[in-house]
PyMOL Python script that loads the backbone (N, CA, C, O; Angstrom):
from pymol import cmd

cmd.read_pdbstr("""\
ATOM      1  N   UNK A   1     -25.868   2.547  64.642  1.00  0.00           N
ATOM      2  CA  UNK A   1     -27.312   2.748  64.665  1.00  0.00           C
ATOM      3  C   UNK A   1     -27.610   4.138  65.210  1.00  0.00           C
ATOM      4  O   UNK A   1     -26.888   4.852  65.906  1.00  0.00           O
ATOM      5  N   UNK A   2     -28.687   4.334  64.796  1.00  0.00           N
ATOM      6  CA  UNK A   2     -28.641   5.916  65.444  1.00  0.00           C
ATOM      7  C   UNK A   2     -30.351   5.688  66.161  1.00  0.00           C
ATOM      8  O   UNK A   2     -31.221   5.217  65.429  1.00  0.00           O
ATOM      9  N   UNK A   3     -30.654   6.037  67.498  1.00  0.00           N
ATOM     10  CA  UNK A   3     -31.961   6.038  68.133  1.00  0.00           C
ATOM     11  C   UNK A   3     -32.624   7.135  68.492  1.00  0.00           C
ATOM     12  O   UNK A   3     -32.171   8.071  69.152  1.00  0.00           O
ATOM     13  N   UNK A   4     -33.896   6.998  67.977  1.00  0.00           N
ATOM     14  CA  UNK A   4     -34.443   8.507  69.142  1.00  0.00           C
ATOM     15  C   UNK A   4     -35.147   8.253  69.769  1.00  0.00           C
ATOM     16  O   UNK A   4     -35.630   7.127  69.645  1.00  0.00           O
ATOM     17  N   UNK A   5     -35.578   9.036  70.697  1.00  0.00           N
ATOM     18  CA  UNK A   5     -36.340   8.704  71.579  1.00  0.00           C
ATOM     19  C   UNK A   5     -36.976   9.146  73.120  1.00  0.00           C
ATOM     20  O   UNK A   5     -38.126   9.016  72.701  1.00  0.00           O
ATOM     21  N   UNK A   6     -37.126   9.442  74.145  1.00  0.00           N
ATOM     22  CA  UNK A   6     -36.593  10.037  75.274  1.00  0.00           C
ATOM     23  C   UNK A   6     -36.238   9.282  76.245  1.00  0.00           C
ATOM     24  O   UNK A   6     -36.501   8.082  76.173  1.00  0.00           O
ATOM     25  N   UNK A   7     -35.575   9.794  77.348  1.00  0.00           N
ATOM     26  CA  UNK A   7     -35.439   9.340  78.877  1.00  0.00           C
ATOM     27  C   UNK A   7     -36.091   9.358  79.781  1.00  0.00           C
ATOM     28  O   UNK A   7     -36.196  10.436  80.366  1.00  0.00           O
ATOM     29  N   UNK A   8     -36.669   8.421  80.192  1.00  0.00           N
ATOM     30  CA  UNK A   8     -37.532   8.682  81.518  1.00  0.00           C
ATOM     31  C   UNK A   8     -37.411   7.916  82.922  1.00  0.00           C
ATOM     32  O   UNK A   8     -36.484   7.156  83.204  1.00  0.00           O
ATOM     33  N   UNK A   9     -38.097   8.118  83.454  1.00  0.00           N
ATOM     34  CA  UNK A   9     -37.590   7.948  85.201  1.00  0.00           C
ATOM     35  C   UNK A   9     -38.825   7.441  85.562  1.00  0.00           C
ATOM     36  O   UNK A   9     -39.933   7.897  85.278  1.00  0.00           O
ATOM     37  N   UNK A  10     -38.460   6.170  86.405  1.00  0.00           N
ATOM     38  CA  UNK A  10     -39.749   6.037  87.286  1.00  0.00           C
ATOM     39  C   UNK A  10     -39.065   6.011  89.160  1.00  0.00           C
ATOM     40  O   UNK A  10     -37.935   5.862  89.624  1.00  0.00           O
ATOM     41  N   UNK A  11     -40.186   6.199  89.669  1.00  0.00           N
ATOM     42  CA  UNK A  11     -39.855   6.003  91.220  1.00  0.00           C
ATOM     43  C   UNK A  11     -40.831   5.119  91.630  1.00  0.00           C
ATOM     44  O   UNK A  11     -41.986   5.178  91.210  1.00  0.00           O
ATOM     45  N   UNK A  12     -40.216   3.849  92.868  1.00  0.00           N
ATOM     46  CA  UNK A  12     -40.765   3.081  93.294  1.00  0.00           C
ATOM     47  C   UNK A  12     -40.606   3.289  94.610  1.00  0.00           C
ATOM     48  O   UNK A  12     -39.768   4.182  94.742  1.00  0.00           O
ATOM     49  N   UNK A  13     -41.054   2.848  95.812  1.00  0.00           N
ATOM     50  CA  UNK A  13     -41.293   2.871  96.923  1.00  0.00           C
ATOM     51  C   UNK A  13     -41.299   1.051  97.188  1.00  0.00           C
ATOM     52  O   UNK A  13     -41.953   0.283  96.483  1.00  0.00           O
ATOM     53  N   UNK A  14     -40.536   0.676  98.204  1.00  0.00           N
ATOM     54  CA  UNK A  14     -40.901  -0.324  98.740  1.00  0.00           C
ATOM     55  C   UNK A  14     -40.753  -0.132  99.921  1.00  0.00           C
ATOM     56  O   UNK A  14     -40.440   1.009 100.262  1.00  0.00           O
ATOM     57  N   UNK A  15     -40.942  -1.287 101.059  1.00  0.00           N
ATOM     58  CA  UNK A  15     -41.115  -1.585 101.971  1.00  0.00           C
ATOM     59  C   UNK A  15     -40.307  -2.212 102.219  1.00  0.00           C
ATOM     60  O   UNK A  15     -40.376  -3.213 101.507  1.00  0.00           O
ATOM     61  N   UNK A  16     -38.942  -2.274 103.289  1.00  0.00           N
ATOM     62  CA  UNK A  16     -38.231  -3.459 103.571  1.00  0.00           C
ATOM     63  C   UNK A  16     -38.315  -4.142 104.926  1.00  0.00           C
ATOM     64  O   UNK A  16     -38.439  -3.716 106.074  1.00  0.00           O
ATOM     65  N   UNK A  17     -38.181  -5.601 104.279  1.00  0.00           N
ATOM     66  CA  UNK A  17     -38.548  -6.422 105.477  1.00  0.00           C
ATOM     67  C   UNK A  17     -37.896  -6.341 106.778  1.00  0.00           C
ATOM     68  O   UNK A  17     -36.710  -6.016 106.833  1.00  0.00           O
ATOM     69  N   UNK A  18     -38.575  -6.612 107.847  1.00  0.00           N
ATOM     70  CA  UNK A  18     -37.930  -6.810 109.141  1.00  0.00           C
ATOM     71  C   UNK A  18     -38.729  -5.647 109.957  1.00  0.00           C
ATOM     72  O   UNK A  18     -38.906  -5.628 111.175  1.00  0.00           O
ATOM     73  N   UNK A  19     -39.235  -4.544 108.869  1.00  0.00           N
ATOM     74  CA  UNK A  19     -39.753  -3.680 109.519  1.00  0.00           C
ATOM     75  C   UNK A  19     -41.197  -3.612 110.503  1.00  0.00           C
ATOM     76  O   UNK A  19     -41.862  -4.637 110.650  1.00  0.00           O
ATOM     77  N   UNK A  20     -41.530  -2.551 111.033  1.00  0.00           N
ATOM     78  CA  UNK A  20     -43.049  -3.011 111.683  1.00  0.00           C
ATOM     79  C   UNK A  20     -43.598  -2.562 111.238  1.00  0.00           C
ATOM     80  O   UNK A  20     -43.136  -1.797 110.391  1.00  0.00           O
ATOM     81  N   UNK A  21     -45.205  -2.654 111.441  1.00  0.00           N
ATOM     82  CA  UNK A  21     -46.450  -2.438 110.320  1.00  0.00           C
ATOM     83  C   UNK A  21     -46.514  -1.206 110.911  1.00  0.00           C
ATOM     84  O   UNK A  21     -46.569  -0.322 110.055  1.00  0.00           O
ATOM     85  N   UNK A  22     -46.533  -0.638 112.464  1.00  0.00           N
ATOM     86  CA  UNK A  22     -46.967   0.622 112.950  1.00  0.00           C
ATOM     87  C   UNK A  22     -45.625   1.500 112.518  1.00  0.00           C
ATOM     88  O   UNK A  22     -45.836   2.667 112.850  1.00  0.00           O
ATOM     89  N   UNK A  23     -44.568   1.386 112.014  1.00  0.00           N
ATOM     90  CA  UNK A  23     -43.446   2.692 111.577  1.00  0.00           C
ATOM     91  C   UNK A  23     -42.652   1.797 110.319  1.00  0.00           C
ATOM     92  O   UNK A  23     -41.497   1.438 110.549  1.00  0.00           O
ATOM     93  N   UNK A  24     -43.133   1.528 109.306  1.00  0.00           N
ATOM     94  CA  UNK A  24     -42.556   0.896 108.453  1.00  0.00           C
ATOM     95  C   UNK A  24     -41.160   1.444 107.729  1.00  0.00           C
ATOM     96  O   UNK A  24     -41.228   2.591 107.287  1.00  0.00           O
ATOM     97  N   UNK A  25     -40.165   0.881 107.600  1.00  0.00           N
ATOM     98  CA  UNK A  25     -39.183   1.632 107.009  1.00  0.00           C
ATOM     99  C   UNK A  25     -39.510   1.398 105.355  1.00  0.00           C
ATOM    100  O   UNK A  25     -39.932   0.271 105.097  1.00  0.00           O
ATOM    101  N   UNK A  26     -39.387   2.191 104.376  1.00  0.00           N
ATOM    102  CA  UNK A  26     -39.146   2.093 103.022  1.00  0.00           C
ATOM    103  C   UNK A  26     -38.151   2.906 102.407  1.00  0.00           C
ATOM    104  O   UNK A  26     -37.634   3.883 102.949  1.00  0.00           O
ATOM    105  N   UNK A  27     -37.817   2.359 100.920  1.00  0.00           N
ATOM    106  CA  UNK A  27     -36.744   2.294 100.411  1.00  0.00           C
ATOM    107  C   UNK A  27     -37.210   3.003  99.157  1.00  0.00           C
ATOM    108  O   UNK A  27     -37.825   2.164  98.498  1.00  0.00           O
ATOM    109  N   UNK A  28     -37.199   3.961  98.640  1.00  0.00           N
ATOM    110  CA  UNK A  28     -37.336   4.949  97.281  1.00  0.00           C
ATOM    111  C   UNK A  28     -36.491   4.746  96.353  1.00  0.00           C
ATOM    112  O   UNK A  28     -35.460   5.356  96.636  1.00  0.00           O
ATOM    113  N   UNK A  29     -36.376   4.050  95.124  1.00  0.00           N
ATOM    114  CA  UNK A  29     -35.789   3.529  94.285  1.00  0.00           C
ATOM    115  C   UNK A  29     -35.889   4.499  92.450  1.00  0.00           C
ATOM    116  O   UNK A  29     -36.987   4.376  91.906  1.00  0.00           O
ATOM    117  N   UNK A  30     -34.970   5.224  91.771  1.00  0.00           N
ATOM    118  CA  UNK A  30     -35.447   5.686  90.720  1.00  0.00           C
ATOM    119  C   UNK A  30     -34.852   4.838  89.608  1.00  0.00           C
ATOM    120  O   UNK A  30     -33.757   4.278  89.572  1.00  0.00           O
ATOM    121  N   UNK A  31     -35.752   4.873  88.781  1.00  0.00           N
ATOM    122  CA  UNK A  31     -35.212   3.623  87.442  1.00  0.00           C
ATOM    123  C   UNK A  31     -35.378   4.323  86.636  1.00  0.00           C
ATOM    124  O   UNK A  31     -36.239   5.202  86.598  1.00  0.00           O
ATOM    125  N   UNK A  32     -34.250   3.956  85.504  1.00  0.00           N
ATOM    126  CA  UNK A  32     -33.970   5.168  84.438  1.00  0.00           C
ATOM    127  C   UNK A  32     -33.743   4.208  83.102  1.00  0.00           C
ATOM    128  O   UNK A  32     -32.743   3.495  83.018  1.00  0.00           O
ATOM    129  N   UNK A  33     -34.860   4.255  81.960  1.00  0.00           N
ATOM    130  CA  UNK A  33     -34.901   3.986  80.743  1.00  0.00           C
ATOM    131  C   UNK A  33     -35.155   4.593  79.893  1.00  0.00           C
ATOM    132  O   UNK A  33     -35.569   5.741  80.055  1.00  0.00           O
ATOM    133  N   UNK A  34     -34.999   4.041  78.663  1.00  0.00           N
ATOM    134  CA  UNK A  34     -35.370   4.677  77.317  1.00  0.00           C
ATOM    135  C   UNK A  34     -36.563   3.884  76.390  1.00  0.00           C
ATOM    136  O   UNK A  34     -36.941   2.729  76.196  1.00  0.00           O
ATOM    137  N   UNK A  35     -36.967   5.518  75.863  1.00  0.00           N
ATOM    138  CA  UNK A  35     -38.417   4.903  75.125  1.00  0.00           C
ATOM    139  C   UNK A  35     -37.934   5.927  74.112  1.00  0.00           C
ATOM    140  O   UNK A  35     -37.792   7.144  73.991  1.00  0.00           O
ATOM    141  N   UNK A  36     -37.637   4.025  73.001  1.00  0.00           N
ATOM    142  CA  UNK A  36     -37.465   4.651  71.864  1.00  0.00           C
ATOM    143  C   UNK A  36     -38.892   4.524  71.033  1.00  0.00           C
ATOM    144  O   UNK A  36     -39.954   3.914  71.156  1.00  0.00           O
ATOM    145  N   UNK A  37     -38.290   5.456  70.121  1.00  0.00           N
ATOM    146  CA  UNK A  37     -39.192   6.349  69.081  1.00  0.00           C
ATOM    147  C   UNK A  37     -38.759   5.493  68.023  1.00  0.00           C
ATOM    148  O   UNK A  37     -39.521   4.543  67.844  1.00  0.00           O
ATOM    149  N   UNK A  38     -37.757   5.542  67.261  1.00  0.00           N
ATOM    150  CA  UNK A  38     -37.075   5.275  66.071  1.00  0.00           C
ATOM    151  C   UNK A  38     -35.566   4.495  66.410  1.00  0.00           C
ATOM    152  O   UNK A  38     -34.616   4.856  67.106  1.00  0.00           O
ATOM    153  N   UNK A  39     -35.804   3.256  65.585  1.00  0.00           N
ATOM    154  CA  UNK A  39     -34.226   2.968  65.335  1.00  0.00           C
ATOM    155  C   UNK A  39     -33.741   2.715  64.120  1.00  0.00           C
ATOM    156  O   UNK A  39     -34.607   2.181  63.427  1.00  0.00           O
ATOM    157  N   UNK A  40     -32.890   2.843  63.652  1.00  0.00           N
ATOM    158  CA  UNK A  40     -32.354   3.352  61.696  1.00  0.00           C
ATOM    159  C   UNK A  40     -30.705   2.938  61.972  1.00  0.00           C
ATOM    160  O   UNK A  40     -29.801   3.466  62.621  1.00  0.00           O
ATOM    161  N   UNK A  41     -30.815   1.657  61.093  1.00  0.00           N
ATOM    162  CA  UNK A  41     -29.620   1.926  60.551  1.00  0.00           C
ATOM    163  C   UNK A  41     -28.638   2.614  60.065  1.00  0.00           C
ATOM    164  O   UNK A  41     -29.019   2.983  58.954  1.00  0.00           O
ATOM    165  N   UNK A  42     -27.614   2.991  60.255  1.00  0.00           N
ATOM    166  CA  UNK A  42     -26.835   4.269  59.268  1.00  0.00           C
ATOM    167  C   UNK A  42     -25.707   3.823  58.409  1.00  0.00           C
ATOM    168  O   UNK A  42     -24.644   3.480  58.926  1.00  0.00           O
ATOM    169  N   UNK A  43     -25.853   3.813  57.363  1.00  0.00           N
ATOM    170  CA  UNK A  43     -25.501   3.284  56.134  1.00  0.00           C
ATOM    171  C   UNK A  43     -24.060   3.980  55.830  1.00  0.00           C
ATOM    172  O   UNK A  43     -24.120   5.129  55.391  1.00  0.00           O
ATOM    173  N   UNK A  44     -22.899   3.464  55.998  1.00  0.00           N
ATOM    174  CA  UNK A  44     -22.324   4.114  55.771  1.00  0.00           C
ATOM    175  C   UNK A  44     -20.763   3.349  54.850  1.00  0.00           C
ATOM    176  O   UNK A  44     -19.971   2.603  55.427  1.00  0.00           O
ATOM    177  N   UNK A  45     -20.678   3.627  53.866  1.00  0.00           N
ATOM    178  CA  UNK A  45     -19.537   3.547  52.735  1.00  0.00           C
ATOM    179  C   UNK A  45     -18.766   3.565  53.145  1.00  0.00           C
ATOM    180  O   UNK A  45     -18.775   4.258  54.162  1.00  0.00           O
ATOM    181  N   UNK A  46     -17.630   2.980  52.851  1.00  0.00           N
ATOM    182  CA  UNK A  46     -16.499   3.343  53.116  1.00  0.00           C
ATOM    183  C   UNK A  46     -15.573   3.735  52.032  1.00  0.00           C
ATOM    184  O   UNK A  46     -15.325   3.285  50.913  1.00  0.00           O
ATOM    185  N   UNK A  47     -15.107   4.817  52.809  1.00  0.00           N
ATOM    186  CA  UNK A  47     -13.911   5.478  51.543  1.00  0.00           C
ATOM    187  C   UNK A  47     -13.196   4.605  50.473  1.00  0.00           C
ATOM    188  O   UNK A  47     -12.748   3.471  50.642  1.00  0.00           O
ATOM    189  N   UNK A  48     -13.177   5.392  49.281  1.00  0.00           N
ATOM    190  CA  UNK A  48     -11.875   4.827  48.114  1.00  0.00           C
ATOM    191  C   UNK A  48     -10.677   4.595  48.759  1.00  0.00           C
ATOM    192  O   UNK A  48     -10.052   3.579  48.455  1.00  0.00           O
ATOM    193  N   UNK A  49     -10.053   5.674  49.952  1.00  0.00           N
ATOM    194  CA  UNK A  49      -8.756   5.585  50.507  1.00  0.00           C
ATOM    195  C   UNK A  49      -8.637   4.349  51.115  1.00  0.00           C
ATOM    196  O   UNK A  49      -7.569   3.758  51.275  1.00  0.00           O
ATOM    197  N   UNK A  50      -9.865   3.907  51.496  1.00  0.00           N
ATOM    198  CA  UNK A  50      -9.691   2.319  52.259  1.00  0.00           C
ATOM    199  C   UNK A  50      -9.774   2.578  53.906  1.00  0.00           C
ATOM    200  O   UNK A  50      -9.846   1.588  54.634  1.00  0.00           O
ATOM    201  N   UNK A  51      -9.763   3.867  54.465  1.00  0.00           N
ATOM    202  CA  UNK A  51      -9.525   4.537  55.780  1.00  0.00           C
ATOM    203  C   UNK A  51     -10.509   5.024  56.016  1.00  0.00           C
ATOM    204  O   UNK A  51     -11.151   5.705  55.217  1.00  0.00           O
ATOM    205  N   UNK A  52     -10.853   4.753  57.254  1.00  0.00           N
ATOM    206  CA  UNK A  52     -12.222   5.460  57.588  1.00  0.00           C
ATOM    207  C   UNK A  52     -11.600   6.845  58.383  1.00  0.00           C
ATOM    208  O   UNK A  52     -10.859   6.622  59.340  1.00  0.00           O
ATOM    209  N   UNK A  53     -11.817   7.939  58.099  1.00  0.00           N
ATOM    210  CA  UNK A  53     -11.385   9.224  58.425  1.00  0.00           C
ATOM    211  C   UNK A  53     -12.812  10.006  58.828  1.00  0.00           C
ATOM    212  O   UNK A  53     -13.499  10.181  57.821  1.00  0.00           O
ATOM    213  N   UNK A  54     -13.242  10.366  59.692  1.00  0.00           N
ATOM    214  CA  UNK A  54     -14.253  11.564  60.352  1.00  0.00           C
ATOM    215  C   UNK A  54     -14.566  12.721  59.608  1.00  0.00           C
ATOM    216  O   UNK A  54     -13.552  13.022  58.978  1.00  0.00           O
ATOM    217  N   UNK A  55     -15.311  13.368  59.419  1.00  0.00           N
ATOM    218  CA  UNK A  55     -15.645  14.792  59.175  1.00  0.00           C
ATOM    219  C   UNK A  55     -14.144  15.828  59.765  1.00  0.00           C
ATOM    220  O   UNK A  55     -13.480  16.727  59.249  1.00  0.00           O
ATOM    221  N   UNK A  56     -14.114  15.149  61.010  1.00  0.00           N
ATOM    222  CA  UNK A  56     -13.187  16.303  61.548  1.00  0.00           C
ATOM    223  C   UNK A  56     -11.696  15.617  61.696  1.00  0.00           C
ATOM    224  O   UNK A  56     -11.113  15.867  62.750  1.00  0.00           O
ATOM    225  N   UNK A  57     -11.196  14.990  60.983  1.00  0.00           N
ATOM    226  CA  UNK A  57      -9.755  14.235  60.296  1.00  0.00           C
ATOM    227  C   UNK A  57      -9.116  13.540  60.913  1.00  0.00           C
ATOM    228  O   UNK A  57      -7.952  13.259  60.625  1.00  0.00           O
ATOM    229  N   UNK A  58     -10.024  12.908  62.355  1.00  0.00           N
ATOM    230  CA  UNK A  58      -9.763  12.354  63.528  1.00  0.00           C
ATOM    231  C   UNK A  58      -9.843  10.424  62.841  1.00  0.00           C
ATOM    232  O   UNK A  58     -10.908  10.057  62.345  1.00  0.00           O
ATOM    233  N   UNK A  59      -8.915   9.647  62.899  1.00  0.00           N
ATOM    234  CA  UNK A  59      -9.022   8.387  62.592  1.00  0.00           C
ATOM    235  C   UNK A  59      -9.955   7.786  64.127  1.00  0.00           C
ATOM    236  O   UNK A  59     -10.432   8.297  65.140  1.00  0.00           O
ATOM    237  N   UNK A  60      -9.796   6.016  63.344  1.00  0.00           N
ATOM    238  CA  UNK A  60     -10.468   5.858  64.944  1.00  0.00           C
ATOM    239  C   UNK A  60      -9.689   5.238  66.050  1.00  0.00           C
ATOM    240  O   UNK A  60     -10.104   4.590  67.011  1.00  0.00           O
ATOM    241  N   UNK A  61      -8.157   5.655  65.631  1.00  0.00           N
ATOM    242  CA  UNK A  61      -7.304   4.945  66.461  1.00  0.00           C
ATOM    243  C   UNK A  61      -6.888   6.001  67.562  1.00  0.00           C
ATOM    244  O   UNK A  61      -6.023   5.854  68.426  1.00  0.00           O
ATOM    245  N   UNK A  62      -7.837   7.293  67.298  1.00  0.00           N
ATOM    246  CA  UNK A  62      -7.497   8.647  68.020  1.00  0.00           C
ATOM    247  C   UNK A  62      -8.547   8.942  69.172  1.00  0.00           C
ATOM    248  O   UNK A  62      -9.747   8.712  69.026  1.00  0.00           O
ATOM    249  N   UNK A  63      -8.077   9.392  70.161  1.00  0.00           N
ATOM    250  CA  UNK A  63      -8.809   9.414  71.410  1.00  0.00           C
ATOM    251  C   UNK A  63      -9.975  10.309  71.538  1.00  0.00           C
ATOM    252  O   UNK A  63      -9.612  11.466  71.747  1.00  0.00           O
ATOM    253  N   UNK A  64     -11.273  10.156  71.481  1.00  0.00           N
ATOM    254  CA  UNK A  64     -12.762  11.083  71.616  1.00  0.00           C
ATOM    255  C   UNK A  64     -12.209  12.266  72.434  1.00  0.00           C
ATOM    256  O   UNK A  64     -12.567  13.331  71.930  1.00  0.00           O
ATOM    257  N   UNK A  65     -11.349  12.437  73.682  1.00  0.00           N
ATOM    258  CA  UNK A  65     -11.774  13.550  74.504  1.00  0.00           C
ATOM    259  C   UNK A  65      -9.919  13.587  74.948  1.00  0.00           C
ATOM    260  O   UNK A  65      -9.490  14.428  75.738  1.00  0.00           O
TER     261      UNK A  65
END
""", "prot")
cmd.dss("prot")
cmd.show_as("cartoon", "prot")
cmd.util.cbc("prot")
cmd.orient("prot")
């Protein structure tokens, strides 16, 4: 599948318990999702050779990095 979309961040603030009302301790929390735009299938054939081979001649039994 291929997605677009962006990343965004929220920040929360809480309050954790036990604390006192006159010096409260809190806890700053950032949450990180995605807002997608588009999601699309990607259609993809597979070779006459029967092998799925990459643009760049890498099989997929071969290591990304």
């Amino acid at each position: 599948i291929e997605v677009e979309g962006s990343l965004r961040s929220r920040e929360q603030t809480f309050e954790l318990k036990g604390s006192s009302k006159k010096n409260p301790e809190t806890k700053t929390v950032r949450s990180w999702f995605i807002r997608a735009e588009s999601i699309r299938k990607l259609d993809r054939a597979e070779r006459a050779n029967g092998g799925a081979i990459a643009a760049d001649g890498a099989t997929p039994d071969d290591v990304p990095f």
